[in-house]
C-alpha positions in Angstrom: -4.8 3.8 9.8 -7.7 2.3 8.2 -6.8 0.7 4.4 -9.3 -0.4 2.0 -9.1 -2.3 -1.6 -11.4 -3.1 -4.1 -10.7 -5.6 -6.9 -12.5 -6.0 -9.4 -11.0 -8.1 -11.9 -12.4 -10.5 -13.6 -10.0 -12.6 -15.3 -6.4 -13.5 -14.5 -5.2 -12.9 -18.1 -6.2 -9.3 -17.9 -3.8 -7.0 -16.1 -5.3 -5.8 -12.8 -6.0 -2.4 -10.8 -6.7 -2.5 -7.4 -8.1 0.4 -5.8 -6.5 1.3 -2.3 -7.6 4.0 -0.1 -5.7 4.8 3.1 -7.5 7.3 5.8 -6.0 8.2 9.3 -4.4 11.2 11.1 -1.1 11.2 9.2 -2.1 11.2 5.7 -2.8 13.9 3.7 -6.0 14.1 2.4 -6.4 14.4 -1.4 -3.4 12.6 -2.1 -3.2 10.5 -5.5 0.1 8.5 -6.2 0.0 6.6 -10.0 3.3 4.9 -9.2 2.4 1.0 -9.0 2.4 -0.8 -5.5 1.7 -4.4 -5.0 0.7 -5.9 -1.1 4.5 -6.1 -0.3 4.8 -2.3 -0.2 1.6 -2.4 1.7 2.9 -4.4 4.3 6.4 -2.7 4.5 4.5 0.8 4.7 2.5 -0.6 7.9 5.5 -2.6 9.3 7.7 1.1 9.2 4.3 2.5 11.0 3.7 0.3 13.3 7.4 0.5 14.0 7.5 -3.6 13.6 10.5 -5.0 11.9 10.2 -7.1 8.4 8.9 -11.1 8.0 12.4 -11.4 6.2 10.5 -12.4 2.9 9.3 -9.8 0.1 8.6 -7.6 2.3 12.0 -6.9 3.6 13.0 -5.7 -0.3 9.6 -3.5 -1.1 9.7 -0.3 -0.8 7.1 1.8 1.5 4.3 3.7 0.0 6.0 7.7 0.4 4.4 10.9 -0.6 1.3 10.8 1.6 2.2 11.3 4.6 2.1 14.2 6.9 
């Protein structure tokens, strides 16, 4: 699994889209999800990958990114 962001932001008072791309075997290719994420879900969406269990923080509470897998 390969993951990519890209902020751009330019100010902290401005709310902020970050662009993340995913690429690897077991995601469908095409796939768009608008439901917001933050790097919590991230890293809960490569600990359930991975197999790995949670840091017992934030993460443990966020929900995986679903709907773009194979």
């Amino acid at each position: 699994l390969l993951v990519t962001t890209f902020d751009e932001g330019e100010s902290w008072f401005h709310p902020n889209r970050i662009y993340l791309s995913l690429y690897g075997e077991s995601v469908v290719p095409g796939t768009v999800i608008t439901e917001r994420y933050n790097h919590y879900n991230l890293l809960r969406t490569i600990e359930e990958a991975l197999g790995l269990g949670t840091l017992g923080r934030n993460d443990s509470k966020a929900a995986p990114i679903r709907g773009l897998w194979r």
